[in-house]
C-alpha positions as CSV (number, residue, x, y, z in Angstrom):
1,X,37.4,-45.4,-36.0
2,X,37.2,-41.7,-36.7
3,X,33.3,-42.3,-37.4
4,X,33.3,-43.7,-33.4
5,X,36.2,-40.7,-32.4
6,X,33.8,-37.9,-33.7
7,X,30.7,-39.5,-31.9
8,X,32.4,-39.3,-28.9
9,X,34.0,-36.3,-29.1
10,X,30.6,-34.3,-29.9
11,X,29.0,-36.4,-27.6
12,X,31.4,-34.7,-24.3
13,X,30.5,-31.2,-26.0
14,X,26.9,-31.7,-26.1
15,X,27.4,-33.0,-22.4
16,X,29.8,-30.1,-21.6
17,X,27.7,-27.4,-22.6
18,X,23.8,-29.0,-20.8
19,X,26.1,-29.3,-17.8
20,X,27.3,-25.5,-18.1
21,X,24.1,-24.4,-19.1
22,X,22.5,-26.0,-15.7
23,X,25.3,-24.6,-13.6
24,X,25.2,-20.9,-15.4
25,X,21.2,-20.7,-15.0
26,X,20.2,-18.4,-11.9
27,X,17.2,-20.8,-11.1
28,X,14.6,-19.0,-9.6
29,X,12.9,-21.8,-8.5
30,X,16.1,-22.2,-5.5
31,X,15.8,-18.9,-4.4
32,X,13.5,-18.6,-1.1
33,X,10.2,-17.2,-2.3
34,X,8.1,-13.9,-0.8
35,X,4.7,-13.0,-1.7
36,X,2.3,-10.3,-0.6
37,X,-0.5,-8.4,-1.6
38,X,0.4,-4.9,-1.5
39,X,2.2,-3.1,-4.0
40,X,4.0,-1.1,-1.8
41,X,5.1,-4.2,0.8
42,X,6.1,-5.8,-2.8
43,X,8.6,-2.8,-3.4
44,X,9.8,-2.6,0.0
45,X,10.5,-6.7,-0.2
46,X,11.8,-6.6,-3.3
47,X,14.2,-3.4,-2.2
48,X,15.5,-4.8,0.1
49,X,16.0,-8.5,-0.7
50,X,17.9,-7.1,-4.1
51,X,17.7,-10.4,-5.7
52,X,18.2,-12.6,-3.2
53,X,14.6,-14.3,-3.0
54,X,11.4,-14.0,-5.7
55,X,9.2,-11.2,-4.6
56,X,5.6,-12.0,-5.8
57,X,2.7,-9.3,-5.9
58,X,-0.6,-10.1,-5.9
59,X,-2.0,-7.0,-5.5
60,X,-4.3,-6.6,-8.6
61,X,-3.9,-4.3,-12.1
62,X,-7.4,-2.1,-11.4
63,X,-10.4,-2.1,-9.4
64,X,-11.0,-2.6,-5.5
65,X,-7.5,-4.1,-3.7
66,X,-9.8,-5.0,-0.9
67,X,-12.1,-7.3,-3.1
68,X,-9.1,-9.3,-4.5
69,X,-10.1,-12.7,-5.4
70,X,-7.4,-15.7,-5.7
71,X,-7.2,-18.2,-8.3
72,X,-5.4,-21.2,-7.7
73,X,-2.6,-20.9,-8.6
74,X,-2.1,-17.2,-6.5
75,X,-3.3,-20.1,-3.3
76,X,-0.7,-22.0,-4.2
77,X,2.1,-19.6,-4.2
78,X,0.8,-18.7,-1.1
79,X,0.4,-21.8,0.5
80,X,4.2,-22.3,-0.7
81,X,6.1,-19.1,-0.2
82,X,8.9,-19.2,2.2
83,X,8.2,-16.2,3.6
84,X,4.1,-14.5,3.0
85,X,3.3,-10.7,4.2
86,X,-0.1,-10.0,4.4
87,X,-1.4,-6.5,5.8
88,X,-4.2,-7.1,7.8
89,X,-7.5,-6.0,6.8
90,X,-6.1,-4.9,3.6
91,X,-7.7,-8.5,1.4
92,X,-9.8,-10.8,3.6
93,X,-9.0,-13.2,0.6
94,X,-5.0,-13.0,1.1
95,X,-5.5,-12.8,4.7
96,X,-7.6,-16.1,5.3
97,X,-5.2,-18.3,3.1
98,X,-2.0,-16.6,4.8
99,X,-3.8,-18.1,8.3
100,X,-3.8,-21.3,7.2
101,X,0.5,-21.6,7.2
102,X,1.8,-23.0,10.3
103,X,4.8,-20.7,9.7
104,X,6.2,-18.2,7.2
105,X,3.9,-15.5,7.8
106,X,5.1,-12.4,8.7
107,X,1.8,-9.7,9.4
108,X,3.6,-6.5,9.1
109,X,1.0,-3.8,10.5
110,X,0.8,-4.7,14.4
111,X,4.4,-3.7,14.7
112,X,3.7,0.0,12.9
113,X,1.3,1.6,15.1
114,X,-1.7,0.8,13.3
115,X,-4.8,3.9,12.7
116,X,-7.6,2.7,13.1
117,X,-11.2,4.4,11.5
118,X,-12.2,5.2,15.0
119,X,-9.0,7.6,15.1
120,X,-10.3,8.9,11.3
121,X,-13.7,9.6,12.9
122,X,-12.1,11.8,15.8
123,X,-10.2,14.0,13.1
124,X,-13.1,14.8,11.2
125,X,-15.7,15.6,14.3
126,X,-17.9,13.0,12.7
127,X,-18.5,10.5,15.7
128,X,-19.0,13.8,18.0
129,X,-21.2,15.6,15.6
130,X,-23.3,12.1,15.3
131,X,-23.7,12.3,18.9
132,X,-24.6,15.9,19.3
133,X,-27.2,15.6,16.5
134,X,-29.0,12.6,17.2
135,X,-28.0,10.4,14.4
136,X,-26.7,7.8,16.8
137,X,-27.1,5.1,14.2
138,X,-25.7,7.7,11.1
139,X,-22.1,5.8,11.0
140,X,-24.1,2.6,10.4
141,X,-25.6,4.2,7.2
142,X,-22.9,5.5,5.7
143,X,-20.1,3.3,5.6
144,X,-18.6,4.1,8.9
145,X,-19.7,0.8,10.5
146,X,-16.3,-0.2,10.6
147,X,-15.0,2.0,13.6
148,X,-12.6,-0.2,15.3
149,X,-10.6,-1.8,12.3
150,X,-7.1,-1.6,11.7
151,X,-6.8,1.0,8.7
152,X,-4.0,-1.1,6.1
153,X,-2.6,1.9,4.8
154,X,0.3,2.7,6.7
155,X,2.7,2.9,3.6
156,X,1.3,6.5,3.0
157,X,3.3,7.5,5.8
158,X,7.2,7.2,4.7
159,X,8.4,7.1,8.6
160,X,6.0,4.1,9.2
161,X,7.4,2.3,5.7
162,X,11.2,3.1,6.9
163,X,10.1,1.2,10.5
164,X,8.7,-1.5,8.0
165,X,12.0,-1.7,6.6
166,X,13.9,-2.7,9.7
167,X,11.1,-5.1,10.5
168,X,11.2,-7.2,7.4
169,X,14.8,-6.9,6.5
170,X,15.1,-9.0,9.3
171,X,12.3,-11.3,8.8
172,X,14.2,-11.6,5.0
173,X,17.6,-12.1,6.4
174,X,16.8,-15.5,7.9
175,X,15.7,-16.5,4.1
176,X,19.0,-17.2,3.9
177,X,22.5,-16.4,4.3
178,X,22.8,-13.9,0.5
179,X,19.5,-12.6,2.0
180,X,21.7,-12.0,5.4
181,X,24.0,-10.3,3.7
182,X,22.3,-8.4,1.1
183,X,20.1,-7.0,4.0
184,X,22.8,-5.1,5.8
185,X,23.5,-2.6,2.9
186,X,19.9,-2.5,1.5
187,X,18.0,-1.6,5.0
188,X,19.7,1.2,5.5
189,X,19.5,2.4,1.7
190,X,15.8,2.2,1.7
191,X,16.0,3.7,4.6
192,X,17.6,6.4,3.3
193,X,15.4,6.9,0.7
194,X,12.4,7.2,2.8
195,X,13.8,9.7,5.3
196,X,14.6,11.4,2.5
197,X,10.9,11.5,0.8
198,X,9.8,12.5,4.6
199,X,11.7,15.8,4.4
200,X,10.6,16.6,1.5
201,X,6.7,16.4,2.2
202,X,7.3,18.2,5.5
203,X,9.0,20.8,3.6
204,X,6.4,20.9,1.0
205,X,3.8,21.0,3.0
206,X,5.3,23.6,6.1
207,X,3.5,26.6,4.6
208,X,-0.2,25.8,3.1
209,X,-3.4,28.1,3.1
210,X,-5.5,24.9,3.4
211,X,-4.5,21.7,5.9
212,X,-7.5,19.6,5.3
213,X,-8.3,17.1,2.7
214,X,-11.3,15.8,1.6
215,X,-11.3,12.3,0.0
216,X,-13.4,9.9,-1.3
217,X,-13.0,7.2,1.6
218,X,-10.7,7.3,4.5
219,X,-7.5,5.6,3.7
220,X,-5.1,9.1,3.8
221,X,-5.7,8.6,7.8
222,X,-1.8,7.8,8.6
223,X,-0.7,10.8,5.4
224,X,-2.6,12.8,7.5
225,X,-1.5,12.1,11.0
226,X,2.3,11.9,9.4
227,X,1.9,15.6,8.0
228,X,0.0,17.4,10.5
229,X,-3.6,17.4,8.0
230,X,-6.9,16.7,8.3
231,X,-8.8,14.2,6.8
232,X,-12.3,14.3,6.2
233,X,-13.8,11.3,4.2
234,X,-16.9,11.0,2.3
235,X,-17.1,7.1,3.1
236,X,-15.3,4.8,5.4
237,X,-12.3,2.8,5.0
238,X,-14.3,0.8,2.1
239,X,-14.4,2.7,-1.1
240,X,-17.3,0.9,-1.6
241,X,-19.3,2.5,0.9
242,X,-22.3,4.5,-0.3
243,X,-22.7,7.9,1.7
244,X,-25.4,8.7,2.8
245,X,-27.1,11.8,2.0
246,X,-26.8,13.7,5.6
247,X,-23.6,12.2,5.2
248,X,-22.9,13.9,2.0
249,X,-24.7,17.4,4.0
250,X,-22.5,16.3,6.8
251,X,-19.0,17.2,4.9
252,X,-20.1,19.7,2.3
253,X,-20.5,21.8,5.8
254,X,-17.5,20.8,7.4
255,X,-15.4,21.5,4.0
256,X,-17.2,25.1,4.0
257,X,-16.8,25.7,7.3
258,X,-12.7,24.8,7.1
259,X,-12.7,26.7,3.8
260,X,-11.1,23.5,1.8
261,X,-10.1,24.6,-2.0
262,X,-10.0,21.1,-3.6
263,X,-11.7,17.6,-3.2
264,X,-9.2,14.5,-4.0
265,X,-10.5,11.7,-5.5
266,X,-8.9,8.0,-6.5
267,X,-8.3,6.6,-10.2
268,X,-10.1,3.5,-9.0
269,X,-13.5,4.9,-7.5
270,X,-16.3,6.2,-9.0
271,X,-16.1,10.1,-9.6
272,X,-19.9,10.4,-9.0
273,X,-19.2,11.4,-5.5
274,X,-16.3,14.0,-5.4
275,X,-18.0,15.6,-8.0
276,X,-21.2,16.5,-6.0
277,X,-19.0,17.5,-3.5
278,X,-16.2,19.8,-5.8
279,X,-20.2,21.5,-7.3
280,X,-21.5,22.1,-4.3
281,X,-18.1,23.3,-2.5
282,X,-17.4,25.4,-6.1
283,X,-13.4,23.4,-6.2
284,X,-11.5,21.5,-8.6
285,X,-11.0,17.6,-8.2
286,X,-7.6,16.3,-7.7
287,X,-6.7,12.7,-7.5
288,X,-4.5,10.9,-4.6
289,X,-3.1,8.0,-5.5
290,X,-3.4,5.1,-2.2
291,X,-0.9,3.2,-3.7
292,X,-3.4,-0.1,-2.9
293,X,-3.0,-1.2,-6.4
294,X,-0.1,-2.7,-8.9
295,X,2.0,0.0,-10.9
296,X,4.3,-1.3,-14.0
297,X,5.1,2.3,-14.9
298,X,6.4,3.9,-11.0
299,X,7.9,2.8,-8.0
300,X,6.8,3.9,-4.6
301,X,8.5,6.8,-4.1
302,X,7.9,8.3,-7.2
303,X,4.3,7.7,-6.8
304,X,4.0,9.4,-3.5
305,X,6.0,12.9,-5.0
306,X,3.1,13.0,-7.7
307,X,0.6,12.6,-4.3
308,X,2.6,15.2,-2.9
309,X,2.3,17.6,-5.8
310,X,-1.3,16.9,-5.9
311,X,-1.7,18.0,-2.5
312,X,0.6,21.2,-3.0
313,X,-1.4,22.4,-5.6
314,X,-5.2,21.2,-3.8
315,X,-3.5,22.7,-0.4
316,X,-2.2,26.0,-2.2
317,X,0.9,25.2,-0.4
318,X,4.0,27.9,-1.3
Protein backbone atom coordinates (compact mmCIF):
# COMPACT_ATOMS: atom_id res chain seq x y z
CA UNK A 1 0.00 0.00 0.00
CA UNK A 2 2.56 2.73 0.77
CA UNK A 3 4.66 1.16 -2.34
CA UNK A 4 1.16 2.04 -4.49
CA UNK A 5 0.60 5.57 -2.19
CA UNK A 6 4.17 6.84 -3.11
CA UNK A 7 3.60 5.92 -6.93
CA UNK A 8 0.83 7.92 -6.99
CA UNK A 9 1.74 10.55 -5.11
CA UNK A 10 5.02 11.30 -7.34
CA UNK A 11 3.11 10.44 -10.17
CA UNK A 12 0.51 13.93 -9.51
CA UNK A 13 3.97 15.84 -8.92
CA UNK A 14 5.60 14.75 -12.08
CA UNK A 15 2.08 15.70 -13.71
CA UNK A 16 1.88 18.97 -11.63
CA UNK A 17 5.00 20.33 -12.55
CA UNK A 18 4.91 19.22 -16.98
CA UNK A 19 1.48 20.96 -16.59
CA UNK A 20 3.10 24.14 -14.93
CA UNK A 21 5.97 24.08 -16.98
CA UNK A 22 3.56 24.15 -20.27
CA UNK A 23 1.46 26.92 -18.82
CA UNK A 24 4.73 29.07 -17.44
CA UNK A 25 6.50 28.77 -21.06
CA UNK A 26 6.10 32.09 -23.13
CA UNK A 27 5.76 29.97 -26.43
CA UNK A 28 6.90 31.87 -29.11
CA UNK A 29 5.58 29.77 -31.49
CA UNK A 30 1.70 31.54 -30.35
CA UNK A 31 2.86 34.79 -30.72
CA UNK A 32 1.90 36.37 -34.30
CA UNK A 33 5.04 36.41 -36.33
CA UNK A 34 6.78 39.49 -38.41
CA UNK A 35 9.56 39.25 -40.74
CA UNK A 36 11.42 41.66 -43.00
CA UNK A 37 14.46 42.33 -44.56
CA UNK A 38 15.86 45.43 -43.37
CA UNK A 39 17.60 45.97 -40.31
CA UNK A 40 16.22 49.11 -39.67
CA UNK A 41 12.26 48.02 -40.47
CA UNK A 42 13.39 44.99 -38.00
CA UNK A 43 14.17 47.62 -35.20
CA UNK A 44 11.33 49.72 -35.80
CA UNK A 45 8.92 46.31 -35.67
CA UNK A 46 10.51 45.08 -32.99
CA UNK A 47 10.28 48.73 -31.10
CA UNK A 48 7.25 48.88 -31.29
CA UNK A 49 5.58 45.46 -30.99
CA UNK A 50 7.76 45.24 -27.44
CA UNK A 51 7.27 41.60 -27.24
CA UNK A 52 4.14 41.13 -28.38
CA UNK A 53 4.89 39.20 -31.87
CA UNK A 54 8.47 37.50 -33.14
CA UNK A 55 10.25 40.02 -35.15
CA UNK A 56 12.48 38.09 -37.72
CA UNK A 57 15.38 39.86 -39.80
CA UNK A 58 16.65 38.61 -42.71
CA UNK A 59 18.64 41.21 -43.72
CA UNK A 60 22.18 39.54 -44.01
CA UNK A 61 25.54 39.73 -41.58
CA UNK A 62 27.97 41.31 -44.69
CA UNK A 63 28.07 41.84 -48.17
CA UNK A 64 25.44 43.36 -50.69
CA UNK A 65 21.66 43.66 -48.91
CA UNK A 66 20.40 43.96 -52.35
CA UNK A 67 21.88 40.47 -53.54
CA UNK A 68 20.27 38.57 -50.54
CA UNK A 69 19.59 35.08 -51.43
CA UNK A 70 16.86 32.90 -49.36
CA UNK A 71 17.36 29.46 -48.24
CA UNK A 72 14.40 27.57 -47.37
CA UNK A 73 13.82 27.86 -44.53
CA UNK A 74 14.08 32.06 -44.66
CA UNK A 75 10.93 31.03 -47.72
CA UNK A 76 9.26 29.45 -45.32
CA UNK A 77 9.15 31.96 -42.61
CA UNK A 78 8.10 34.14 -45.18
CA UNK A 79 5.52 32.33 -46.70
CA UNK A 80 4.25 31.92 -42.93
CA UNK A 81 4.67 35.15 -41.17
CA UNK A 82 1.56 36.80 -39.95
CA UNK A 83 2.44 39.89 -40.88
CA UNK A 84 5.87 40.33 -43.82
CA UNK A 85 7.38 44.05 -44.58
CA UNK A 86 9.25 44.10 -47.52
CA UNK A 87 10.78 47.51 -48.86
CA UNK A 88 10.49 47.55 -52.36
CA UNK A 89 13.36 47.43 -54.44
CA UNK A 90 15.49 46.90 -51.51
CA UNK A 91 15.95 42.53 -52.19
CA UNK A 92 14.26 41.39 -55.45
CA UNK A 93 14.66 37.94 -53.56
CA UNK A 94 12.45 38.99 -50.41
CA UNK A 95 10.28 40.99 -52.67
CA UNK A 96 9.16 38.13 -55.22
CA UNK A 97 8.39 35.62 -52.27
CA UNK A 98 6.50 38.49 -50.25
CA UNK A 99 4.16 38.68 -53.78
CA UNK A 100 3.28 35.42 -53.58
CA UNK A 101 0.94 35.87 -49.94
CA UNK A 102 -2.56 36.51 -50.64
CA UNK A 103 -2.44 38.64 -47.43
CA UNK A 104 -0.03 39.77 -44.64
CA UNK A 105 2.04 41.90 -46.53
CA UNK A 106 2.45 45.22 -45.59
CA UNK A 107 5.10 47.27 -48.40
CA UNK A 108 6.09 50.10 -46.25
CA UNK A 109 7.75 52.63 -48.79
CA UNK A 110 4.71 53.87 -51.07
CA UNK A 111 3.27 55.47 -48.06
CA UNK A 112 6.81 57.56 -47.18
CA UNK A 113 7.30 59.61 -50.13
CA UNK A 114 9.64 57.52 -51.91
CA UNK A 115 13.25 59.20 -53.80
CA UNK A 116 13.68 58.01 -56.57
CA UNK A 117 17.45 57.97 -58.52
CA UNK A 118 15.95 60.26 -61.05
CA UNK A 119 15.60 62.87 -58.04
CA UNK A 120 19.49 61.82 -57.07
CA UNK A 121 20.49 62.59 -60.65
CA UNK A 122 18.81 66.24 -60.46
CA UNK A 123 20.92 66.99 -57.21
CA UNK A 124 24.08 66.17 -58.56
CA UNK A 125 23.64 68.00 -62.28
CA UNK A 126 24.45 64.66 -63.68
CA UNK A 127 21.45 63.98 -66.08
CA UNK A 128 21.82 67.87 -67.15
CA UNK A 129 25.46 67.75 -67.64
CA UNK A 130 24.89 64.28 -69.78
CA UNK A 131 22.68 66.28 -71.89
CA UNK A 132 24.81 69.32 -72.36
CA UNK A 133 27.84 67.22 -73.15
CA UNK A 134 26.64 64.75 -75.50
CA UNK A 135 26.95 61.60 -73.53
CA UNK A 136 23.31 60.91 -73.96
CA UNK A 137 23.83 57.18 -73.40
CA UNK A 138 26.72 58.05 -70.28
CA UNK A 139 23.89 57.00 -67.39
CA UNK A 140 23.64 53.65 -69.25
CA UNK A 141 27.48 53.07 -68.62
CA UNK A 142 27.86 53.91 -65.39
CA UNK A 143 25.37 52.45 -63.27
CA UNK A 144 22.82 55.09 -63.55
CA UNK A 145 20.45 52.94 -65.80
CA UNK A 146 18.18 52.73 -63.08
CA UNK A 147 16.67 56.35 -63.20
CA UNK A 148 13.14 55.75 -62.33
CA UNK A 149 13.35 53.22 -59.34
CA UNK A 150 12.18 53.72 -55.97
CA UNK A 151 15.42 54.44 -53.89
CA UNK A 152 14.74 51.73 -50.48
CA UNK A 153 16.55 53.80 -48.22
CA UNK A 154 14.22 56.03 -46.53
CA UNK A 155 15.28 54.96 -42.92
CA UNK A 156 18.25 57.44 -43.31
CA UNK A 157 15.79 60.09 -42.90
CA UNK A 158 14.55 59.92 -39.10
CA UNK A 159 11.16 62.06 -40.00
CA UNK A 160 10.34 59.47 -42.79
CA UNK A 161 11.11 56.35 -40.11
CA UNK A 162 8.81 58.32 -37.32
CA UNK A 163 5.89 58.38 -40.42
CA UNK A 164 6.90 54.57 -40.64
CA UNK A 165 6.18 54.24 -37.19
CA UNK A 166 2.55 55.37 -37.28
CA UNK A 167 2.10 53.31 -40.38
CA UNK A 168 3.12 49.92 -39.03
CA UNK A 169 2.11 50.37 -35.45
CA UNK A 170 -1.09 50.10 -36.88
CA UNK A 171 -0.57 47.40 -39.30
CA UNK A 172 0.98 45.48 -35.83
CA UNK A 173 -1.93 46.38 -33.73
CA UNK A 174 -4.45 44.19 -35.63
CA UNK A 175 -1.73 41.19 -34.83
CA UNK A 176 -3.56 41.05 -31.98
CA UNK A 177 -5.15 42.57 -29.08
CA UNK A 178 -1.41 42.76 -26.60
CA UNK A 179 -0.13 44.05 -29.91
CA UNK A 180 -3.22 46.66 -29.71
CA UNK A 181 -2.31 47.65 -26.61
CA UNK A 182 1.34 47.61 -26.52
CA UNK A 183 1.16 49.82 -29.69
CA UNK A 184 -0.46 52.82 -28.07
CA UNK A 185 2.51 53.61 -25.62
CA UNK A 186 5.37 52.37 -28.01
CA UNK A 187 4.37 54.57 -31.23
CA UNK A 188 4.57 57.46 -29.64
CA UNK A 189 8.02 56.50 -27.75
CA UNK A 190 9.68 55.65 -30.95
CA UNK A 191 8.36 58.49 -32.03
CA UNK A 192 9.93 60.31 -29.58
CA UNK A 193 13.01 59.02 -30.11
CA UNK A 194 13.24 59.87 -33.66
CA UNK A 195 12.18 63.49 -33.45
CA UNK A 196 14.63 63.61 -31.09
CA UNK A 197 17.64 62.14 -33.40
CA UNK A 198 16.09 64.84 -36.08
CA UNK A 199 16.98 67.75 -33.87
CA UNK A 200 19.98 66.80 -33.27
CA UNK A 201 21.32 66.29 -36.94
CA UNK A 202 19.68 69.60 -37.86
CA UNK A 203 21.51 71.09 -35.10
CA UNK A 204 24.69 69.37 -36.00
CA UNK A 205 24.66 70.03 -39.22
CA UNK A 206 23.12 74.08 -39.19
CA UNK A 207 26.58 75.60 -39.49
CA UNK A 208 29.08 73.48 -41.97
CA UNK A 209 31.84 74.89 -44.41
CA UNK A 210 31.06 71.96 -46.83
CA UNK A 211 27.11 70.74 -47.65
CA UNK A 212 27.91 68.20 -50.19
CA UNK A 213 28.76 64.57 -49.88
CA UNK A 214 30.38 62.39 -52.06
CA UNK A 215 29.66 58.67 -51.77
CA UNK A 216 30.30 55.58 -53.18
CA UNK A 217 26.64 54.85 -54.68
CA UNK A 218 23.64 56.87 -54.22
CA UNK A 219 21.67 55.62 -51.34
CA UNK A 220 22.24 58.97 -48.81
CA UNK A 221 19.51 60.51 -51.39
CA UNK A 222 16.60 60.91 -48.59
CA UNK A 223 19.87 61.99 -45.63
CA UNK A 224 20.42 64.41 -48.03
CA UNK A 225 17.02 65.87 -48.99
CA UNK A 226 16.17 65.52 -44.98
CA UNK A 227 19.29 67.82 -44.15
CA UNK A 228 19.42 70.29 -46.71
CA UNK A 229 22.98 68.36 -48.51
CA UNK A 230 24.02 67.36 -51.63
CA UNK A 231 24.67 64.14 -52.80
CA UNK A 232 26.88 63.36 -55.43
CA UNK A 233 27.40 59.54 -56.17
CA UNK A 234 30.15 57.77 -57.78
CA UNK A 235 27.64 54.86 -58.99
CA UNK A 236 23.89 54.48 -58.89
CA UNK A 237 21.73 53.07 -56.45
CA UNK A 238 23.65 49.53 -56.92
CA UNK A 239 26.86 49.44 -55.14
CA UNK A 240 27.70 47.20 -57.55
CA UNK A 241 27.84 49.50 -60.39
CA UNK A 242 31.20 50.05 -62.03
CA UNK A 243 31.82 53.83 -62.90
CA UNK A 244 32.78 54.59 -65.62
CA UNK A 245 35.80 56.59 -66.26
CA UNK A 246 34.15 60.08 -67.58
CA UNK A 247 32.05 59.10 -64.91
CA UNK A 248 34.86 58.98 -62.40
CA UNK A 249 36.14 62.68 -64.44
CA UNK A 250 32.57 63.60 -64.15
CA UNK A 251 32.64 63.99 -60.07
CA UNK A 252 36.33 64.54 -59.41
CA UNK A 253 35.19 68.05 -61.19
CA UNK A 254 32.00 68.51 -59.60
CA UNK A 255 33.72 67.74 -56.02
CA UNK A 256 36.48 70.44 -57.02
CA UNK A 257 34.37 72.67 -58.29
CA UNK A 258 31.99 72.57 -54.83
CA UNK A 259 35.24 72.48 -52.85
CA UNK A 260 34.19 68.97 -50.92
CA UNK A 261 36.82 68.12 -48.01
CA UNK A 262 36.11 64.36 -47.64
CA UNK A 263 34.79 61.32 -49.69
CA UNK A 264 32.49 58.73 -47.58
CA UNK A 265 32.73 55.40 -48.37
CA UNK A 266 30.69 52.05 -47.01
CA UNK A 267 32.19 49.05 -44.82
CA UNK A 268 30.67 46.83 -47.35
CA UNK A 269 32.01 48.15 -50.81
CA UNK A 270 35.14 47.99 -52.27
CA UNK A 271 37.46 50.99 -51.27
CA UNK A 272 39.09 50.94 -54.74
CA UNK A 273 36.87 53.69 -55.78
CA UNK A 274 36.70 56.44 -52.99
CA UNK A 275 40.20 56.16 -52.94
CA UNK A 276 40.91 57.39 -56.55
CA UNK A 277 38.59 59.88 -55.79
CA UNK A 278 40.00 61.07 -51.89
CA UNK A 279 43.90 61.02 -54.36
CA UNK A 280 42.80 62.87 -56.95
CA UNK A 281 40.52 65.45 -54.72
CA UNK A 282 43.75 65.49 -52.05
CA UNK A 283 40.76 64.40 -48.90
CA UNK A 284 40.48 61.92 -46.29
CA UNK A 285 37.95 58.91 -46.62
CA UNK A 286 35.20 58.66 -44.21
CA UNK A 287 32.74 55.88 -43.91
CA UNK A 288 28.73 56.22 -43.83
CA UNK A 289 27.09 53.56 -42.54
CA UNK A 290 23.45 52.77 -44.87
CA UNK A 291 22.29 50.87 -42.27
CA UNK A 292 21.15 48.07 -45.28
CA UNK A 293 22.82 45.40 -43.33
CA UNK A 294 22.31 43.36 -39.79
CA UNK A 295 24.10 44.93 -36.63
CA UNK A 296 24.42 42.70 -33.19
CA UNK A 297 26.50 45.35 -31.58
CA UNK A 298 23.99 48.93 -32.26
CA UNK A 299 20.61 49.86 -32.65
CA UNK A 300 19.45 52.28 -35.15
CA UNK A 301 19.73 55.33 -33.57
CA UNK A 302 22.95 54.86 -32.27
CA UNK A 303 24.15 53.91 -35.62
CA UNK A 304 22.91 57.04 -37.35
CA UNK A 305 24.81 59.54 -34.43
CA UNK A 306 28.14 57.69 -35.50
CA UNK A 307 26.85 58.75 -39.42
CA UNK A 308 26.22 61.95 -38.02
CA UNK A 309 29.70 62.46 -36.51
CA UNK A 310 31.16 61.16 -39.65
CA UNK A 311 29.60 63.76 -41.48
CA UNK A 312 30.44 66.56 -38.85
CA UNK A 313 33.87 65.94 -39.05
CA UNK A 314 33.88 65.22 -43.42
CA UNK A 315 31.48 68.51 -43.46
CA UNK A 316 33.79 70.56 -41.00
CA UNK A 317 30.64 71.40 -39.41
CA UNK A 318 31.12 73.68 -35.93
Amino acid sequence: MKILLAFLTSSLILAGCSNAAEDSQPASESLPSIVTGSFAVAWLASSISDGCAVVTDLAPSGGDAHDLELTASQTASILDADLVVPVDGLQPAFDAVAESKSSGVFDILDLLDPLTAEDHADEDGHEDHADEDGHADHADEDGHEDHGLLDPHFWLDPKRVSDAAGFLGAEISKLSADCATKVEVTVPAVQAQLEDLTQEFETSLATCSSRTIVVSHEAFGYLADAFNLEQIGVAGLDPEGEPSAARLKEVIDLANSLGVSAVFTESTVNPDVAQTLADALEVGILTLDPLEIASVSKDYISLMQTNLEALRSGLNCS
